[in-house]
SERO-4910 file (N, C-alpha, C, O; in steps of 0.05 Angstrom, whole numbers):
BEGIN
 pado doro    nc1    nc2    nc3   cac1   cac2   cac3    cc1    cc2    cc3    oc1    oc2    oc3
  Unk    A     22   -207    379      6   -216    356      2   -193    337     -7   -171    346
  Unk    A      6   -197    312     12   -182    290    -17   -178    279    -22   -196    263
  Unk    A    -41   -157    282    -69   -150    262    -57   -142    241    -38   -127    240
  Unk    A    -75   -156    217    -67   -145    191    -99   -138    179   -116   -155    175
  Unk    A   -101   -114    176   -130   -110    154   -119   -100    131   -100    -85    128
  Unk    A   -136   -111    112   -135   -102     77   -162    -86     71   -185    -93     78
  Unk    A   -156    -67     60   -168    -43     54   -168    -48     13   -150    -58     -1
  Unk    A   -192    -37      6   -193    -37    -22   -217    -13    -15   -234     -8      2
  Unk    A   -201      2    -51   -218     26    -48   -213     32    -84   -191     39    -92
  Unk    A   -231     30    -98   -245     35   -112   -226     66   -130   -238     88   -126
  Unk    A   -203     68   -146   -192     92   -150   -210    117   -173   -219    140   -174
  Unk    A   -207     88   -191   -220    101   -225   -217     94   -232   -197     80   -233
  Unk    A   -248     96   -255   -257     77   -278   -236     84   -299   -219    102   -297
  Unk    A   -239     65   -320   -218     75   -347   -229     65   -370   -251     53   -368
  Unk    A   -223     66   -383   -237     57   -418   -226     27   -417   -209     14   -405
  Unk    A   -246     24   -438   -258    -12   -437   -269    -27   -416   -271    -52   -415
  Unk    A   -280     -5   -391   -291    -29   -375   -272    -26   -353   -283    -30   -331
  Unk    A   -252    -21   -353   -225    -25   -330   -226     -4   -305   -229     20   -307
  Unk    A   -223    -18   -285   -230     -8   -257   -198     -4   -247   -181    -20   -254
  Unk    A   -193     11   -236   -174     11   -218   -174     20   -180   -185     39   -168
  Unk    A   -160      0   -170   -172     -3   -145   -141      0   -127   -118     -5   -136
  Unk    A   -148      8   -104   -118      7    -90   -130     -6    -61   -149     -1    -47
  Unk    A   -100    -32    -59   -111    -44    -43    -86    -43    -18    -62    -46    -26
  Unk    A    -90    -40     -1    -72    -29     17    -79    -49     44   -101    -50     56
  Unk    A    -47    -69     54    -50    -87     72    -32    -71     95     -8    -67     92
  Unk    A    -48    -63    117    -33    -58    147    -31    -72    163    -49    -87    168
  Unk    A     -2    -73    181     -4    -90    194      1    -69    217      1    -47    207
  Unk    A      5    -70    242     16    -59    268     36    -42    267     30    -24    283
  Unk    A     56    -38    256     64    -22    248     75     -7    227     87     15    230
  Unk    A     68    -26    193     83    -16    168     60    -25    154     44    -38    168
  Unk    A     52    -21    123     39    -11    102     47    -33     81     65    -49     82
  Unk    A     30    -29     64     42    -37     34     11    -27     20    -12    -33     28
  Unk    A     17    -13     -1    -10    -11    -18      3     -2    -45     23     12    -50
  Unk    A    -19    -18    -64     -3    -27    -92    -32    -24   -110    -52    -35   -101
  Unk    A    -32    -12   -130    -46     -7   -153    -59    -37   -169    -45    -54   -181
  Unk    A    -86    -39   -167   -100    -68   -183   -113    -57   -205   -126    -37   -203
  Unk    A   -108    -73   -235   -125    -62   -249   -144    -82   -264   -132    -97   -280
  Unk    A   -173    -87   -261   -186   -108   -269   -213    -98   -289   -227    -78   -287
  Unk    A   -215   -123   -308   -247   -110   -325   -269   -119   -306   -271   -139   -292
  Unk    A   -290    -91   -312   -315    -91   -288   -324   -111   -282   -330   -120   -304
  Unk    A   -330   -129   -266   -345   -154   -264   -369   -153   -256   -380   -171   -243
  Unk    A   -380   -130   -264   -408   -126   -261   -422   -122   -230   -442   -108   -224
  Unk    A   -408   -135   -214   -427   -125   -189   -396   -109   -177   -375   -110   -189
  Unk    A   -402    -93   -143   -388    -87   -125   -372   -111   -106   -351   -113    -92
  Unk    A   -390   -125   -113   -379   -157    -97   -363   -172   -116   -344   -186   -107
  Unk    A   -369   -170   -142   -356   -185   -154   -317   -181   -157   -295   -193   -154
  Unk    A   -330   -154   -164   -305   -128   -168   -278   -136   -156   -257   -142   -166
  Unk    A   -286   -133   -127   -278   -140    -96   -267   -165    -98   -242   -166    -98
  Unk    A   -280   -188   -102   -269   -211   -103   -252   -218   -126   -240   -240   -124
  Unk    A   -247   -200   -152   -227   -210   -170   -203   -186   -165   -181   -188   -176
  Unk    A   -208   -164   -145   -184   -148   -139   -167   -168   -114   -143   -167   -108
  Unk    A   -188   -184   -104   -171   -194    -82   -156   -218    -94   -133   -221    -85
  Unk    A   -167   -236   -114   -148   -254   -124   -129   -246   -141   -116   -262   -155
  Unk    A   -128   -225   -142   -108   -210   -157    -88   -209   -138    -69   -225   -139
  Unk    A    -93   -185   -116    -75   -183    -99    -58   -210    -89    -34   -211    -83
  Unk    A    -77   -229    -91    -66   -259    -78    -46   -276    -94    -31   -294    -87
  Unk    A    -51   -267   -111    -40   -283   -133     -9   -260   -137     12   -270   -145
  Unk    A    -11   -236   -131     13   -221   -134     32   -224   -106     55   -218   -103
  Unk    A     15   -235    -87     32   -243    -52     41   -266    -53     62   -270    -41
  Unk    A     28   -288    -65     53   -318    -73     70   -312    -88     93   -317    -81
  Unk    A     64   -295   -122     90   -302   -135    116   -282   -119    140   -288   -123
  Unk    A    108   -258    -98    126   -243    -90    146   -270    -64    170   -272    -57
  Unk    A    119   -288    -56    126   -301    -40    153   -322    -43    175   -326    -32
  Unk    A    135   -334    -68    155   -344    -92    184   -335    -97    204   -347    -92
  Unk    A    182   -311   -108    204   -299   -107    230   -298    -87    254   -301    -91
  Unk    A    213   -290    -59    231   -284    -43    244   -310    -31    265   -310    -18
  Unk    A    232   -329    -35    241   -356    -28    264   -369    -42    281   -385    -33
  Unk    A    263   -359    -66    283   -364    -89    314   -349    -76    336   -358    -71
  Unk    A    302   -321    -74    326   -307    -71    338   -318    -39    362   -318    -36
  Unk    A    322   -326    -20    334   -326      6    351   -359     -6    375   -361      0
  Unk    A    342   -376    -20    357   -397    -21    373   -395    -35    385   -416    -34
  Unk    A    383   -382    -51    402   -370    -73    422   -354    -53    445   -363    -56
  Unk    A    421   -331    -33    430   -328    -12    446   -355     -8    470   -359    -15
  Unk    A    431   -372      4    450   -400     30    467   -410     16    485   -421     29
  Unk    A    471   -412    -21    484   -429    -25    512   -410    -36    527   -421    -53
  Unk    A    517   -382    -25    545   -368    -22    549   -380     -9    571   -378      2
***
C-alpha cells in the first residue's frame, strides 16, 4: 500500500498580493513538487485551500492529458 502526503510550504510573497507556495506530493518512494502561484486570500487557511485547488486542478488536466496520450498510443 502506497502513503502519499502533500506538503505545502509557503515560498514568497511578491507584488500585487501574490504568494508563492511549493507544494510537494510523496509517495513511498518518488517525489513531485511544483511551484503555485495565487493572490493572498487573506487568511493561512484560506491560502492553503486555494493552493490546493490549484494543485488539483493541475493533477486532472495532467490526468487528462495522459489519458489522451495513452489512447493515442493504442490506436498505432
Amino acid at each position: 500500500m502506497t502513503m502519499t502526503k502533500i506538503e505545502i510550504k509557503k515560498v514568497e510573497e511578491r507584488l500585487n498580493h501574490q504568494l508563492l507556495f511549493s507544494v510537494r506530493v510523496s509517495g513511498d518512494t518518488d517525489h513531485m513538487e511544483f511551484p503555485v502561484a495565487i493572490l493572498d486570500q487573506g487568511s493561512q487557511a484560506a491560502n492553503e485551500t486555494a493552493v490546493l485547488a490549484s494543485a488539483l486542478a493541475f493533477a486532472e488536466a495532467l490526468e487528462a492529458a495522459a489519458r489522451l496520450r495513452i489512447g493515442a498510443g493504442a490506436l498505432r
